[in-house]
N, CA and C atoms of all chains as a GROMACS GRO file, in nm:
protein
  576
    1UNK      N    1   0.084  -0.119   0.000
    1UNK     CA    2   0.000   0.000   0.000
    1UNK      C    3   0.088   0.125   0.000
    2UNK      N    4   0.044   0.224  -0.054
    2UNK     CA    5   0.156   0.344  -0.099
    2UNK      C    6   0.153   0.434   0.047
    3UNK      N    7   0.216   0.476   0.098
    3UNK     CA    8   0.276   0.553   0.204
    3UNK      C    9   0.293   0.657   0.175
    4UNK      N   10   0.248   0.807   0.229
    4UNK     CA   11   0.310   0.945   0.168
    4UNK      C   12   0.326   1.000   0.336
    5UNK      N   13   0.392   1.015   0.322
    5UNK     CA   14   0.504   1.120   0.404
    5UNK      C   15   0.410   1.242   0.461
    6UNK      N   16   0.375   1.292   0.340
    6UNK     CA   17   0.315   1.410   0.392
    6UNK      C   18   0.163   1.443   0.480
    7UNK      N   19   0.175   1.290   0.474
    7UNK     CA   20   0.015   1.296   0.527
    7UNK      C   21   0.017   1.271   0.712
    8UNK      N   22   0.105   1.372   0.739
    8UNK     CA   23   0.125   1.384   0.851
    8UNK      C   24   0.037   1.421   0.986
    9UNK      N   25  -0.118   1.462   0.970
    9UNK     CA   26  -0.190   1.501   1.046
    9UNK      C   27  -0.256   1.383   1.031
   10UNK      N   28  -0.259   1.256   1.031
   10UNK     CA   29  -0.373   1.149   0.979
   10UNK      C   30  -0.362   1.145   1.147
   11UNK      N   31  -0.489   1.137   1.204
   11UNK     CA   32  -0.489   1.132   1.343
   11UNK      C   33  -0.532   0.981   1.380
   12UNK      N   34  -0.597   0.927   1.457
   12UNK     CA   35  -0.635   0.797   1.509
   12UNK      C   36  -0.638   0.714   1.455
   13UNK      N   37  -0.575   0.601   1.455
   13UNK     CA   38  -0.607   0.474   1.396
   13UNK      C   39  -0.625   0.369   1.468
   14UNK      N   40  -0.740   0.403   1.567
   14UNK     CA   41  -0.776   0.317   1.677
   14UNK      C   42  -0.871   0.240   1.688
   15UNK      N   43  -0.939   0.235   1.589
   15UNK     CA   44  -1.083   0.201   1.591
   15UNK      C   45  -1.078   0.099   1.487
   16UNK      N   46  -1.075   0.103   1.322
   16UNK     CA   47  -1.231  -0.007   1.292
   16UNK      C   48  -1.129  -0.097   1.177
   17UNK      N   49  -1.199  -0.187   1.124
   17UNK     CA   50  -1.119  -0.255   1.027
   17UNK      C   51  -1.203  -0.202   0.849
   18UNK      N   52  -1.095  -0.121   0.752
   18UNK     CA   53  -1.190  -0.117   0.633
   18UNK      C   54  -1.115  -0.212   0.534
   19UNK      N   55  -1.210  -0.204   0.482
   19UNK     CA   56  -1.166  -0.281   0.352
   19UNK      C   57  -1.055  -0.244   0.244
   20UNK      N   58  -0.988  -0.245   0.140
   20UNK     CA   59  -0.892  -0.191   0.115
   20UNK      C   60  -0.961  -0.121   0.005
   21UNK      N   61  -1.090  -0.141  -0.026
   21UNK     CA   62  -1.162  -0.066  -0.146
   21UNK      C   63  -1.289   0.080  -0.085
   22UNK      N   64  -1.220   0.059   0.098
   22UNK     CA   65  -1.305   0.223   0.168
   22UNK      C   66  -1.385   0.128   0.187
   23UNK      N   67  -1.461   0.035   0.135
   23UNK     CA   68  -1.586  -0.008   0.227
   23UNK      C   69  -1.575  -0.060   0.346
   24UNK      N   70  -1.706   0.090   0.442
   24UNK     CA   71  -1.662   0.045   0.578
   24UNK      C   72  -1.742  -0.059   0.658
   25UNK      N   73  -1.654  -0.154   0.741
   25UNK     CA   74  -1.647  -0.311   0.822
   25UNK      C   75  -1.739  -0.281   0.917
   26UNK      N   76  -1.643  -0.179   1.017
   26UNK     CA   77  -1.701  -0.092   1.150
   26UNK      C   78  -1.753  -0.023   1.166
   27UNK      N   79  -1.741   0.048   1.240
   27UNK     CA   80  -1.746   0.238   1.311
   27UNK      C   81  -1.610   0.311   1.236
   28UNK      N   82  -1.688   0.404   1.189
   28UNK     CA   83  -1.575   0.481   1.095
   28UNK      C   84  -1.479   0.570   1.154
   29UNK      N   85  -1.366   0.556   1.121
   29UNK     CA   86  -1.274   0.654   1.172
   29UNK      C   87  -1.220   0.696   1.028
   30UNK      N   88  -1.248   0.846   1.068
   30UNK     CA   89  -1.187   0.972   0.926
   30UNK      C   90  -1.153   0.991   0.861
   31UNK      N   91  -0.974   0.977   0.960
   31UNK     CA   92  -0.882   1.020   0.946
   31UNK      C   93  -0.830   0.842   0.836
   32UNK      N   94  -0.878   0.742   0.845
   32UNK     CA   95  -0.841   0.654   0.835
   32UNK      C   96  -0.922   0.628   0.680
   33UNK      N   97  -1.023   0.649   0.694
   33UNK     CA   98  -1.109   0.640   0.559
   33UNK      C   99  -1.050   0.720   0.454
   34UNK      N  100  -1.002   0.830   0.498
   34UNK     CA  101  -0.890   0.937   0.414
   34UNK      C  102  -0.793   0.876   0.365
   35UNK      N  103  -0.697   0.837   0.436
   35UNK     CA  104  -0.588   0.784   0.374
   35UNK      C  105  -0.585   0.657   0.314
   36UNK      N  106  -0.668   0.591   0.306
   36UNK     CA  107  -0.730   0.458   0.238
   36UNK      C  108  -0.772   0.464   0.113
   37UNK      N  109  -0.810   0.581   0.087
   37UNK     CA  110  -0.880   0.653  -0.028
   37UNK      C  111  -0.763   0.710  -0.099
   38UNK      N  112  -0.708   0.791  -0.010
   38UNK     CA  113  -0.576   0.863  -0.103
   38UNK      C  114  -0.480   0.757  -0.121
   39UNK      N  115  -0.423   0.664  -0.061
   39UNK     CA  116  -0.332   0.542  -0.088
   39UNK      C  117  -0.377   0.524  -0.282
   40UNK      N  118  -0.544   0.451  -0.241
   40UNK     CA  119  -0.588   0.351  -0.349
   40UNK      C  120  -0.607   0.478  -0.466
   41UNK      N  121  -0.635   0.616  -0.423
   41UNK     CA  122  -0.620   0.744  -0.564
   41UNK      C  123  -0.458   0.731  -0.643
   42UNK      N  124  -0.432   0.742  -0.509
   42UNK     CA  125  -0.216   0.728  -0.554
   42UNK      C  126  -0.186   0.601  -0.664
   43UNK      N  127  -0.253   0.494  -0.585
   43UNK     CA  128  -0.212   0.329  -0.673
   43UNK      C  129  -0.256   0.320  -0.843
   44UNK      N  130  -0.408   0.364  -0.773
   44UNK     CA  131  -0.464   0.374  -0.929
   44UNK      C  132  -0.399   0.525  -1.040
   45UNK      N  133  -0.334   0.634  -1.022
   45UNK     CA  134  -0.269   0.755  -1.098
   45UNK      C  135  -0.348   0.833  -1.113
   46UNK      N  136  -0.479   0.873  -0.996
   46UNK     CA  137  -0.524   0.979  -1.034
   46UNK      C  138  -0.473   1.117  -1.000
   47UNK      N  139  -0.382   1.112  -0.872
   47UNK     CA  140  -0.293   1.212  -0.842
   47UNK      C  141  -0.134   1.198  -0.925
   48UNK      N  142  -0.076   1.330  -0.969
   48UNK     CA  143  -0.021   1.366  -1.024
   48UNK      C  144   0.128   1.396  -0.936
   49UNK      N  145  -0.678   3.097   0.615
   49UNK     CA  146  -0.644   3.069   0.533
   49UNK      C  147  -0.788   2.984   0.382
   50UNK      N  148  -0.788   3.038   0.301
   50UNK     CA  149  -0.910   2.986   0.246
   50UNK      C  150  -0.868   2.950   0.112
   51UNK      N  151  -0.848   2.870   0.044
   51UNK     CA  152  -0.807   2.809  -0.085
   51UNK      C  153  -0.959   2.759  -0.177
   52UNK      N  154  -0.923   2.830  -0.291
   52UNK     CA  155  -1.011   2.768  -0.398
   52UNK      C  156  -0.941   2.693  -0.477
   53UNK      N  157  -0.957   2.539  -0.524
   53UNK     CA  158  -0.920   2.423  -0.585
   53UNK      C  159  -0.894   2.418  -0.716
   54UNK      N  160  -0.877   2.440  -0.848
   54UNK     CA  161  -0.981   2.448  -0.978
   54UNK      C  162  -0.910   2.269  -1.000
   55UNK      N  163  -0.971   2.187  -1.134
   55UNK     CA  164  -0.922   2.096  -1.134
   55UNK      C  165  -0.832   2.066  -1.214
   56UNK      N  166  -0.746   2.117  -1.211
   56UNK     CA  167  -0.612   2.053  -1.177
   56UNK      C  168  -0.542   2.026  -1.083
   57UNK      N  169  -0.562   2.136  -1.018
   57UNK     CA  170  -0.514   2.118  -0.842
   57UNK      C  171  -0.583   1.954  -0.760
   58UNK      N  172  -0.698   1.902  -0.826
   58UNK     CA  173  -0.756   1.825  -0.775
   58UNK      C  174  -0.697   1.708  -0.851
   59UNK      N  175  -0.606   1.715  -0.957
   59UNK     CA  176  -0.545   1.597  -0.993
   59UNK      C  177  -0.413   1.602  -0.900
   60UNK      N  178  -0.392   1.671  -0.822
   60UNK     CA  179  -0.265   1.656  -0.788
   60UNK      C  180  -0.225   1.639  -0.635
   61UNK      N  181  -0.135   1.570  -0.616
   61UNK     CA  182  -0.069   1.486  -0.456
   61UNK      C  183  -0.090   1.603  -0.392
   62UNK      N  184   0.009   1.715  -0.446
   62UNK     CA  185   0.053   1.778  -0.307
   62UNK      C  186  -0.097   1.910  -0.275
   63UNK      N  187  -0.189   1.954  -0.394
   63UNK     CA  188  -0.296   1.971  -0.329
   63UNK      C  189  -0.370   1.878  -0.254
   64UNK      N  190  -0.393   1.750  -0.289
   64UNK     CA  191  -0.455   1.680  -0.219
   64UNK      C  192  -0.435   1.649  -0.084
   65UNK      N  193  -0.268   1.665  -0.037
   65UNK     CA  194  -0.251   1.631   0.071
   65UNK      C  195  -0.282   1.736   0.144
   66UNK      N  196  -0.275   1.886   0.067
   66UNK     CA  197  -0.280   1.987   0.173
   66UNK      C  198  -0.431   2.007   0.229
   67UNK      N  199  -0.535   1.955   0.147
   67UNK     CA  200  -0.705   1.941   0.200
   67UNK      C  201  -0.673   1.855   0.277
   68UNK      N  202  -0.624   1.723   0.295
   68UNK     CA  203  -0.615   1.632   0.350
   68UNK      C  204  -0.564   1.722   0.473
   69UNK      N  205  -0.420   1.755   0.481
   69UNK     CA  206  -0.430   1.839   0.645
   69UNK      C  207  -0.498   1.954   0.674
   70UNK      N  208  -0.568   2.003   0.621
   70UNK     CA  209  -0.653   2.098   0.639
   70UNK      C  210  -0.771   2.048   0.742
   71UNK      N  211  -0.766   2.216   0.834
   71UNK     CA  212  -0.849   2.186   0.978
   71UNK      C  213  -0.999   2.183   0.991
   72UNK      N  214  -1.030   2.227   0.872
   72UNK     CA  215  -1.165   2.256   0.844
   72UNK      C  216  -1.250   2.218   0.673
   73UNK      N  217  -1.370   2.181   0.615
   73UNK     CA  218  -1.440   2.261   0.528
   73UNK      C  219  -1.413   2.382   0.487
   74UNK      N  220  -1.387   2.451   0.580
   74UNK     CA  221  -1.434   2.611   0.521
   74UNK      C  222  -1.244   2.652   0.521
   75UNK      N  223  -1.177   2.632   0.480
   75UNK     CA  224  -1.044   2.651   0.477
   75UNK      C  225  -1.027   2.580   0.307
   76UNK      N  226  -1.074   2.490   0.277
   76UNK     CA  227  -1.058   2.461   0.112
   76UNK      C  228  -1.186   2.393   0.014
   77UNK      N  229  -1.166   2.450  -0.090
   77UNK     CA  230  -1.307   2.493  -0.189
   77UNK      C  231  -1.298   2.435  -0.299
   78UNK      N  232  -1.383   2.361  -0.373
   78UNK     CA  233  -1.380   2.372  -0.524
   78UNK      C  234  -1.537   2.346  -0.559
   79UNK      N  235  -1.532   2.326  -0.676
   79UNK     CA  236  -1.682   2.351  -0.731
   79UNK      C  237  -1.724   2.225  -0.808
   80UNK      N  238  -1.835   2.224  -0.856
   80UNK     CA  239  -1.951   2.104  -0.947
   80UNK      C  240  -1.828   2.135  -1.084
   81UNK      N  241  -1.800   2.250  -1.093
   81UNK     CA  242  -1.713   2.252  -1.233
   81UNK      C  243  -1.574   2.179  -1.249
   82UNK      N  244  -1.502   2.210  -1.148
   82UNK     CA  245  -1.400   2.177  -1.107
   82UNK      C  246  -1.348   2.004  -1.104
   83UNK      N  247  -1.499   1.944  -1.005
   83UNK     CA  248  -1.506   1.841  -0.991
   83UNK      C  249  -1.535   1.766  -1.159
   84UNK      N  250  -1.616   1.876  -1.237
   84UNK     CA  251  -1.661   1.748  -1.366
   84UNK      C  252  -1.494   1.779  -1.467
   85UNK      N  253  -1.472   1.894  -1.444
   85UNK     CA  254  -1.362   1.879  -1.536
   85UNK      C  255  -1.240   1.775  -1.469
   86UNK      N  256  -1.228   1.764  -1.373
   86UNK     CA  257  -1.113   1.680  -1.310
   86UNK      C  258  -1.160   1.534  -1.364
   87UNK      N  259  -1.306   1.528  -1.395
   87UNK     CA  260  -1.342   1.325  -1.385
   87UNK      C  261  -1.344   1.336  -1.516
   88UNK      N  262  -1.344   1.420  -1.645
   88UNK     CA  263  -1.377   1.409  -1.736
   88UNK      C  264  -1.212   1.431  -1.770
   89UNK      N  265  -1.150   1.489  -1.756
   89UNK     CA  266  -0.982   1.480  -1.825
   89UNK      C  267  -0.957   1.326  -1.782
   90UNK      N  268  -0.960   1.272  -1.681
   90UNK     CA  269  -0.953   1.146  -1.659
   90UNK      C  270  -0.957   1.033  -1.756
   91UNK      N  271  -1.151   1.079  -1.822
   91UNK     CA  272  -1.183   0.958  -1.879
   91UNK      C  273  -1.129   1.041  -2.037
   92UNK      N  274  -1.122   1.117  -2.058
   92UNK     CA  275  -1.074   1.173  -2.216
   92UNK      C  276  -0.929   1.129  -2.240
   93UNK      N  277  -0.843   1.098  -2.117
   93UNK     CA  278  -0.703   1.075  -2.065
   93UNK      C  279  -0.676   0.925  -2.092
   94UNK      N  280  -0.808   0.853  -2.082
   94UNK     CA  281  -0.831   0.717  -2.154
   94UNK      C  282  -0.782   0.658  -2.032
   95UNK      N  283  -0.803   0.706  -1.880
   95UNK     CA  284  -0.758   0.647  -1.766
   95UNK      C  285  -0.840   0.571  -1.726
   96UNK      N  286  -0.817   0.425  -1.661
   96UNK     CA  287  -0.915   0.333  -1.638
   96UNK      C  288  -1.049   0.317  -1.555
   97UNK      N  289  -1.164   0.278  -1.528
   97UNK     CA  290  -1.238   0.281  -1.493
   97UNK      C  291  -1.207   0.308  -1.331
   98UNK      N  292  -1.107   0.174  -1.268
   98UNK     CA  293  -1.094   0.214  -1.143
   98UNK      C  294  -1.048   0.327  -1.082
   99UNK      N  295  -0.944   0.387  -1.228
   99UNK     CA  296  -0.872   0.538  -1.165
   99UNK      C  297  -1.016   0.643  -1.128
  100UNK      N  298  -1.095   0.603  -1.215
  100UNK     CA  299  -1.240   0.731  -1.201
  100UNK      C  300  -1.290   0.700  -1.105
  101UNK      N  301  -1.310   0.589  -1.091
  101UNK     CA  302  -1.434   0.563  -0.964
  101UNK      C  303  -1.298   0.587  -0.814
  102UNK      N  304  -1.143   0.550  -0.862
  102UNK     CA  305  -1.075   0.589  -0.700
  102UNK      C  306  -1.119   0.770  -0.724
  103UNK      N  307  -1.109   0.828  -0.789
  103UNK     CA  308  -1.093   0.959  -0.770
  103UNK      C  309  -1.249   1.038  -0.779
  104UNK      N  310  -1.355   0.969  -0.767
  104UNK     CA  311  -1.488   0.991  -0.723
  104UNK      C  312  -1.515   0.967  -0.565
  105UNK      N  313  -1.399   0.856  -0.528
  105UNK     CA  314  -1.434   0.777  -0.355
  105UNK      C  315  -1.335   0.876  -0.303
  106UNK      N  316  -1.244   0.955  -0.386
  106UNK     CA  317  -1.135   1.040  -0.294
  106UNK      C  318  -1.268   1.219  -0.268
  107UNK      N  319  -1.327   1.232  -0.388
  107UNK     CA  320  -1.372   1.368  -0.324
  107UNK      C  321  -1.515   1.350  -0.251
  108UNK      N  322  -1.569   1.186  -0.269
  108UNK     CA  323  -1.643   1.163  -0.210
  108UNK      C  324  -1.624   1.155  -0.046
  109UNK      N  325  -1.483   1.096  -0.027
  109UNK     CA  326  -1.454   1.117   0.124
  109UNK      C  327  -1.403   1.223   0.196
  110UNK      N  328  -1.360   1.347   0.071
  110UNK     CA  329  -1.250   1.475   0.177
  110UNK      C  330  -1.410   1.532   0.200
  111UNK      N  331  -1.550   1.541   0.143
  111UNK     CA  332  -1.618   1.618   0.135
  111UNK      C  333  -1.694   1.587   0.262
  112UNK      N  334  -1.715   1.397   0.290
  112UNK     CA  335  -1.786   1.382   0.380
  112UNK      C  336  -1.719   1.348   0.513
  113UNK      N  337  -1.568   1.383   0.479
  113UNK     CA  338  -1.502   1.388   0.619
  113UNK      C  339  -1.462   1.543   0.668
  114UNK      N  340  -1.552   1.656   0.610
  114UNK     CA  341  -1.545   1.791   0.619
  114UNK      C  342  -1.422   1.838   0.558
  115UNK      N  343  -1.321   1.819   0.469
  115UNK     CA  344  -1.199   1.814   0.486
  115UNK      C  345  -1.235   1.908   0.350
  116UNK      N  346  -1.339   1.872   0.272
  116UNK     CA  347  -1.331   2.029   0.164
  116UNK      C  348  -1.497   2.034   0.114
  117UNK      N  349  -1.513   2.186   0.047
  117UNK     CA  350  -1.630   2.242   0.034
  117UNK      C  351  -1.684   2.234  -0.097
  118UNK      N  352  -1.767   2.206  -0.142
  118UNK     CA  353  -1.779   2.181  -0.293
  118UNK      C  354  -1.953   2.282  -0.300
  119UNK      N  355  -1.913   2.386  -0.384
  119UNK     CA  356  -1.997   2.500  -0.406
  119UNK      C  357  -1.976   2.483  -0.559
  120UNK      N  358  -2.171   2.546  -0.562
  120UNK     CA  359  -2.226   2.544  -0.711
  120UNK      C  360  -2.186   2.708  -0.782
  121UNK      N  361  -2.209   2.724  -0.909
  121UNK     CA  362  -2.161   2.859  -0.963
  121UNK      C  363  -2.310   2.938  -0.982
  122UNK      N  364  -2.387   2.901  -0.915
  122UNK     CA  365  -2.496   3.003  -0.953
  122UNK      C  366  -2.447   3.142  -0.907
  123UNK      N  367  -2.433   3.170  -0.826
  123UNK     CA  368  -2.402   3.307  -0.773
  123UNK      C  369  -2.329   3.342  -0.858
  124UNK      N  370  -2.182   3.273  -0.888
  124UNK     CA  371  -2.119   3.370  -1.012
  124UNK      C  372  -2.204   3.352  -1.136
  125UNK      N  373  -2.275   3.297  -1.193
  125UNK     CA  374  -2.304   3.288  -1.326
  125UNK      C  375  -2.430   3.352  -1.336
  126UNK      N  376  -2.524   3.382  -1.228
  126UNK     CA  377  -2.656   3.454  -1.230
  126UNK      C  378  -2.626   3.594  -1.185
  127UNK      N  379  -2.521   3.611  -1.053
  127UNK     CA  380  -2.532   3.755  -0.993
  127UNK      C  381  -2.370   3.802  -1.054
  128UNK      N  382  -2.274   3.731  -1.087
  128UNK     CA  383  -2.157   3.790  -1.086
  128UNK      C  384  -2.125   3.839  -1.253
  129UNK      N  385  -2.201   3.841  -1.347
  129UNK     CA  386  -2.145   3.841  -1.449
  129UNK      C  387  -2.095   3.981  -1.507
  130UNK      N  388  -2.052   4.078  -1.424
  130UNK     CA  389  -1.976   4.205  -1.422
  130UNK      C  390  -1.846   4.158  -1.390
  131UNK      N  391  -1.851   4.058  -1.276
  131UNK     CA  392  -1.662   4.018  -1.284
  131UNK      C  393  -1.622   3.906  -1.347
  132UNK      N  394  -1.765   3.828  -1.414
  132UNK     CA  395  -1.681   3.751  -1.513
  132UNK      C  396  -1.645   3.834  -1.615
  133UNK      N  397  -1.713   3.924  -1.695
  133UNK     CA  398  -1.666   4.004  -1.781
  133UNK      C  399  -1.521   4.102  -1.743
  134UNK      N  400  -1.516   4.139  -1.605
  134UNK     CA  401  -1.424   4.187  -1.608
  134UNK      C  402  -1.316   4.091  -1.610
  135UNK      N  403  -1.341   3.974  -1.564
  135UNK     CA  404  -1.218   3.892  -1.590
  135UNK      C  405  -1.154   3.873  -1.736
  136UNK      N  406  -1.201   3.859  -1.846
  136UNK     CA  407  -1.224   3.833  -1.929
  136UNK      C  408  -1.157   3.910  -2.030
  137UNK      N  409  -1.228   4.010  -2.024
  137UNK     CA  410  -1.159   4.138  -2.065
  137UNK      C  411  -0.990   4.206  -2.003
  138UNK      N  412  -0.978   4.173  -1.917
  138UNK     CA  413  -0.878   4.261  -1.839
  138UNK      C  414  -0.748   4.106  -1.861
  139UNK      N  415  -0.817   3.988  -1.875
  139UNK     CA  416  -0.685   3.853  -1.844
  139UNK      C  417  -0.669   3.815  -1.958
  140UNK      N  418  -0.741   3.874  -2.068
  140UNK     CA  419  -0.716   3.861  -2.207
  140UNK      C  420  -0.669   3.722  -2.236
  141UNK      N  421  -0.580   3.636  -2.235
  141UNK     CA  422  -0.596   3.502  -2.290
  141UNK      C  423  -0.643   3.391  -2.140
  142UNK      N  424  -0.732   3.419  -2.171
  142UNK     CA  425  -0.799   3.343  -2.053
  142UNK      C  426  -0.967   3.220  -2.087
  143UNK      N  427  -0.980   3.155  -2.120
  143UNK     CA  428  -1.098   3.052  -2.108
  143UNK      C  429  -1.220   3.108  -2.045
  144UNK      N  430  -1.317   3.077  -2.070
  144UNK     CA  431  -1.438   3.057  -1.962
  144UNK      C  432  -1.432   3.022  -1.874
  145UNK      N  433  -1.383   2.866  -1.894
  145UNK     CA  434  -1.383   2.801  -1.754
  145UNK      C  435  -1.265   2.836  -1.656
  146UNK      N  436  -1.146   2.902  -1.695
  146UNK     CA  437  -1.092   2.931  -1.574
  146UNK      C  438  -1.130   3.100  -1.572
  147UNK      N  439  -1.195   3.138  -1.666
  147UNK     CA  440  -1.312   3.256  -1.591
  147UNK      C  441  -1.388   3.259  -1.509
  148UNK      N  442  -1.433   3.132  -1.462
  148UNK     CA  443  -1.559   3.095  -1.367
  148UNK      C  444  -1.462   3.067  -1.276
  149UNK      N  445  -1.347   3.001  -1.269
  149UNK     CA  446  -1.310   2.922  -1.156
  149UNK      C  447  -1.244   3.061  -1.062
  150UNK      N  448  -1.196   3.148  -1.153
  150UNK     CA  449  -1.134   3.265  -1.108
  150UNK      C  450  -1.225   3.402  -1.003
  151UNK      N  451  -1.359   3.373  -1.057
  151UNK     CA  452  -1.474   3.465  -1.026
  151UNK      C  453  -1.536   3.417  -0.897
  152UNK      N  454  -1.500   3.237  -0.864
  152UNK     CA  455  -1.547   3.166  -0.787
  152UNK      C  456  -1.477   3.234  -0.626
  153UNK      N  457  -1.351   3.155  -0.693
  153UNK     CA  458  -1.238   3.263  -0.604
  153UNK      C  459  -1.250   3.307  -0.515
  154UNK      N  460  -1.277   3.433  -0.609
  154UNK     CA  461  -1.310   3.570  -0.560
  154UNK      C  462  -1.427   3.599  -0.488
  155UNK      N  463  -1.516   3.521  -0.532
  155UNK     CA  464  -1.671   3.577  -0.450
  155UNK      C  465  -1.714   3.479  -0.354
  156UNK      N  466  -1.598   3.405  -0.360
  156UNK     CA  467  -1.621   3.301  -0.203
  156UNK      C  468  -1.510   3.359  -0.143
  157UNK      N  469  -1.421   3.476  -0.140
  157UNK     CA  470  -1.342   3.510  -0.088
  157UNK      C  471  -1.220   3.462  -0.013
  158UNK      N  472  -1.206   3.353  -0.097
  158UNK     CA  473  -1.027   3.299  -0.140
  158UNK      C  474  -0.951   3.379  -0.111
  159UNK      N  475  -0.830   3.300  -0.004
  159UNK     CA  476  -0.694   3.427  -0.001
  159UNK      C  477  -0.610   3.360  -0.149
  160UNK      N  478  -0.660   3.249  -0.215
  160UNK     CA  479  -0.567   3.194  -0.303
  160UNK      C  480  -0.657   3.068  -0.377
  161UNK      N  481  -0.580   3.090  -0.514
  161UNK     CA  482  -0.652   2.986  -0.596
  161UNK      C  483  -0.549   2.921  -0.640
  162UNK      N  484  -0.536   2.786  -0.594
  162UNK     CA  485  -0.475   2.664  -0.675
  162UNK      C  486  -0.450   2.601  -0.758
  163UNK      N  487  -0.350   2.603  -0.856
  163UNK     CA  488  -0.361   2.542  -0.963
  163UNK      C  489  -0.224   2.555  -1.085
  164UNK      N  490  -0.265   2.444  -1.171
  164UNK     CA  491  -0.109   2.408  -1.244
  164UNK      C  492  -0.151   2.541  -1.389
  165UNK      N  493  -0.236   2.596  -1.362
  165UNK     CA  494  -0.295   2.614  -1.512
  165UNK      C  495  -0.208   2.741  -1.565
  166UNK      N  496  -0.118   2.741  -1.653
  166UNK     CA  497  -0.064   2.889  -1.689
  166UNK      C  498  -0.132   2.976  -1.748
  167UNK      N  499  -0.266   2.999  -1.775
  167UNK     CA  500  -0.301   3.079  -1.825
  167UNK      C  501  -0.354   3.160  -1.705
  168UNK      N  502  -0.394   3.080  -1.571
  168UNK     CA  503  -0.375   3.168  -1.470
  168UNK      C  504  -0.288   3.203  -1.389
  169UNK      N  505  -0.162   3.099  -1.398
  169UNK     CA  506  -0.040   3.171  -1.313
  169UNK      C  507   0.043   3.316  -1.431
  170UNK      N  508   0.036   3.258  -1.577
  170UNK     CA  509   0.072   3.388  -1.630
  170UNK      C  510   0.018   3.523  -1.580
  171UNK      N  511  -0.087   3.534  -1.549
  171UNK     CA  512  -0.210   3.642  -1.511
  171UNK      C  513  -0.237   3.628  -1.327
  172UNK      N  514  -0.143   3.620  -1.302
  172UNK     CA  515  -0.060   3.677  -1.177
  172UNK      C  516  -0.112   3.819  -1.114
  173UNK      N  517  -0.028   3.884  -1.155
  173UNK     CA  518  -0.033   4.027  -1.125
  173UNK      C  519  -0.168   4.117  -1.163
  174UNK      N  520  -0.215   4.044  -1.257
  174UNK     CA  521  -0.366   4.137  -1.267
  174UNK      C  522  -0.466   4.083  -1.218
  175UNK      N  523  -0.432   3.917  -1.167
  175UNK     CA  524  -0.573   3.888  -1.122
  175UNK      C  525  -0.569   3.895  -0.951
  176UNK      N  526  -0.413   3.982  -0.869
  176UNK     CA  527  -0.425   4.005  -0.765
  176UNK      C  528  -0.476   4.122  -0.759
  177UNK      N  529  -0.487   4.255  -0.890
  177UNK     CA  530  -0.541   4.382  -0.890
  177UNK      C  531  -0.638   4.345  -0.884
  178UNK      N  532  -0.700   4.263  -0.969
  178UNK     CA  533  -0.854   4.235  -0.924
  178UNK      C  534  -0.913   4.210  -0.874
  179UNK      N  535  -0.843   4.123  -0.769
  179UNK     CA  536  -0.919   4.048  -0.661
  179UNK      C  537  -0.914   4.197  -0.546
  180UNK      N  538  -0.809   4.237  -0.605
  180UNK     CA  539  -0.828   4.397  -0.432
  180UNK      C  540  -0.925   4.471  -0.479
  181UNK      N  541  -0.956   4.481  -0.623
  181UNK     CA  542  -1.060   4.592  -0.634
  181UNK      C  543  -1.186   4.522  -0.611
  182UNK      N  544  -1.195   4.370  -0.594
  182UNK     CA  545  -1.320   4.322  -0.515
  182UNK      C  546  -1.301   4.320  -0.342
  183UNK      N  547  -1.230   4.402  -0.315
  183UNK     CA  548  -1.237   4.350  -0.180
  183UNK      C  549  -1.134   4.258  -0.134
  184UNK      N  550  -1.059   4.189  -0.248
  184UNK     CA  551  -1.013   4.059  -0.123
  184UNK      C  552  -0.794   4.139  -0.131
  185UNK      N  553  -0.765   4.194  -0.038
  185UNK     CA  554  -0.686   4.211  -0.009
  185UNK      C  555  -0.541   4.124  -0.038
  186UNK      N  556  -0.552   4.059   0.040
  186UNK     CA  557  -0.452   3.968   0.018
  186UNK      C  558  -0.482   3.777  -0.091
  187UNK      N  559  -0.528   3.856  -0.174
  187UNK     CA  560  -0.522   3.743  -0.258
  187UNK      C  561  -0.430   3.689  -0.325
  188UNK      N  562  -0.435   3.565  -0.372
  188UNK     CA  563  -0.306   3.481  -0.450
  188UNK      C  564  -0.318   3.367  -0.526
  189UNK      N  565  -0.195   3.335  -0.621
  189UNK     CA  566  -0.229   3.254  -0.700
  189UNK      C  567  -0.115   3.092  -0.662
  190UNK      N  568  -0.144   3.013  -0.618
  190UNK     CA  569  -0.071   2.902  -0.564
  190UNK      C  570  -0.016   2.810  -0.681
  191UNK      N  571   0.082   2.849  -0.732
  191UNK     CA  572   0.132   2.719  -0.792
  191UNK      C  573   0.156   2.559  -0.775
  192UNK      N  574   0.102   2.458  -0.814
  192UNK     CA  575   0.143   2.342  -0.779
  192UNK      C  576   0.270   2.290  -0.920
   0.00000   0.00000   0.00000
C-alpha cells in the first residue's frame, strides 16, 4: 500500500477494520477512511 | 487561510494532501465545475475505470469527512457576471472556464486559488489587482 510522508496530520487509527476498497467493516474513523482513499487514488494515478 | 481548488489542483498529490491536512471545510473549496472537469480529463485521458471511480471515492470522502467544500456557480453565473466580464476582458488570454473558476475565487473570498494552469499563473499580477478591487486584499495565485 503506498505511504506518503506528507500525510502527517492522519490522526487515530484506533478504531475499525476497512476494507482496502473504503468499504466500511465498522465504526468509521476519518482520518483513516482518508488515507485509504488517497493510498488507493495514488495506486490507481489519479494524483499527479 | 481559504483556498479555492480548480481541477487541476484536484489531480494533484501535493494539493490533495494539503485538504487532507486541512483543519476545516471552510479553509478549502472547489466547485460542481472543477469536480466534472477533473473526472472528465480522466476519462478523455483514456484512464481506467478504477482510476475514475478511485478519484470519485477520494472527493467523495475529503467532502464527507469535512476536509473540503464543494460550491455550485450560480451566484457567479446569475449575480456575478460584471466580474466575469471583467475577468475576461482585463486577463485577455484566458478561457471561460478558468473565468468561472477565477470569479469563484473571488466571491467566495479565497486568499488563493490553486492550480497548475498557466493561463492563470501567467495572469498573476492582474488577477491580484482584481481580486483587491473586489475586496479581497490579500489574494493569490498558488502554484502546484
Amino acid at each position: 500500500m503506498y505511504q506518503d510522508p506528507d500525510l502527517h496530520k492522519l490522526l487515530d487509527k484506533k478504531t475499525v477494520v476497512y476494507e482496502k476498497t473504503g468499504e466500511k467493516v465498522g465504526e468509521r474513523s476519518g482520518s483513516l477512511a482518508i488515507e485509504i482513499v488517497f493510498q488507493a487514488a495514488m495506486k490507481a494515478g489519479v494524483l499527479k | 487561510m481559504k483556498k479555492y481548488f480548480d481541477a487541476c489542483a484536484l489531480g494533484n498529490r501535493a494539493s490533495v494532501v494539503a485538504i487532507v491536512n486541512s483543519h476545516s471545510r471552510a479553509e478549502c473549496i472547489t466547485s460542481h465545475l472543477a469536480i466534472g472537469e477533473a473526472l472528465s480529463n480522466l476519462i478523455v485521458k483514456g484512464e481506467s475505470e478504477e482510476a475514475c471511480k478511485q478519484f470519485v471515492m477520494l472527493i467523495h470522502t475529503l467532502h464527507r469527512e469535512r476536509k473540503l467544500e464543494i460550491v455550485q456557480h450560480d451566484d457567479v453565473l446569475v449575480c456575478c457576471d460584471t466580474l466575469l466580464s471583467d475577468i475576461k476582458e482585463r486577463l485577455g488570454r484566458i478561457d471561460g472556464t478558468d473565468a468561472i473558476h477565477i470569479a469563484m475565487a473571488i466571491k467566495k473570498k479565497c486568499n488563493e486559488i490553486v492550480t497548475s494552469d498557466q493561463d492563470i499563473i501567467g495572469n498573476r499580477g492582474k488577477l491580484i489587482i482584481l481580486a483587491a478591487e473586489n475586496g479581497l486584499s490579500d489574494f493569490g495565485v498558488h502554484q502546484i
